[in-house]
N, C-alpha and C positions, 0 to 999 in steps of 0.2 A: 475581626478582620476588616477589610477594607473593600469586600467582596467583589476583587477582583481574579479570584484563582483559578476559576473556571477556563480562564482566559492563557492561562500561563500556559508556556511550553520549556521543553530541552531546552537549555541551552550549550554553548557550545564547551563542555567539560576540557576545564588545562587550555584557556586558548590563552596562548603566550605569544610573547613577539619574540624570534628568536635572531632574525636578523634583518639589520636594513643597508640598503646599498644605494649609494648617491650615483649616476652616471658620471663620469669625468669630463665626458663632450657634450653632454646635456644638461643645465642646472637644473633645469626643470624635471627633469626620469628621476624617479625611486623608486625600489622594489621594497618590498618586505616579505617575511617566509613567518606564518604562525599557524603553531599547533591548530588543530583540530579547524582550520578553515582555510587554509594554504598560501599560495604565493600571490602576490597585488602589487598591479603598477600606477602609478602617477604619471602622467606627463605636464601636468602643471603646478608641478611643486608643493604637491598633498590636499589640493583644491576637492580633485577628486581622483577615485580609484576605482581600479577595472581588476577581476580577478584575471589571472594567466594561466589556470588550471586544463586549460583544453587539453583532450587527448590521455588525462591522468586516468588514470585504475585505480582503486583502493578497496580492494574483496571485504575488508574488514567496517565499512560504511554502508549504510541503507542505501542509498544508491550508487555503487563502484564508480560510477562516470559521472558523479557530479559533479559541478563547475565550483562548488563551495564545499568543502568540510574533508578534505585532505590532511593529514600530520604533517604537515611540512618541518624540518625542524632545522635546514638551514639554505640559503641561498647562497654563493657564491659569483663571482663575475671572474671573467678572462683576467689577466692585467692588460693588454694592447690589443684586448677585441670587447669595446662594452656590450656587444649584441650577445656575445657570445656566454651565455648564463648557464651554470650548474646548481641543479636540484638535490637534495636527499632528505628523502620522508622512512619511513618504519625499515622499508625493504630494499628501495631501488635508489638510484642515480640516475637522474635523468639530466639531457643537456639539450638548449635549444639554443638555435642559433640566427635567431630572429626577435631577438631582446622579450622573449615569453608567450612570441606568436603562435608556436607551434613546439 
């Protein structure tokens, strides 16, 4: 080995990208929604990302209200409100209306 095993941990099992969504009035905004670590916004054009999970539940993760490790498995946007974004993970549909502030 290369004995660094000690060292390893989880990682994040099925993380997939399931969807990504370009803003129409913002070139710069992208969402993405993926398995097993949830939904993330860009506002400088994948420079960098911020998770948008606040406020989520997931009973089925070591910590239900974490900020990272939600099933997301698609995101959605309005057609004539970009703010206005739809979630669905395992169980729910969630919808924010502050481009994944809240």
């Amino acid at each position: 080995g290369h004995g660094t095993g000690s060292q390893w941990a989880p990682g994040a099992g099925g993380l997939c990208l399931h969807s990504v969504l370009l803003d129409p009035n913002d070139q710069k905004r992208i969402y993405t929604a993926i398995s097993a670590a949830g939904t993330f916004r860009s506002d400088d054009g994948g420079n960098t990302w911020k998770p948008i999970n606040n406020g989520l539940r997931s009973d089925y993760i070591p910590d239900p209200t974490a900020e990272i490790g939600h099933c997301v498995h698609r995101i959605a946007m309005h057609p004539s409100q970009p703010k206005v974004l739809f979630m669905q993970k395992h169980w729910d549909v969630m919808r924010s209306d502050d481009a994944g502030e809240s």
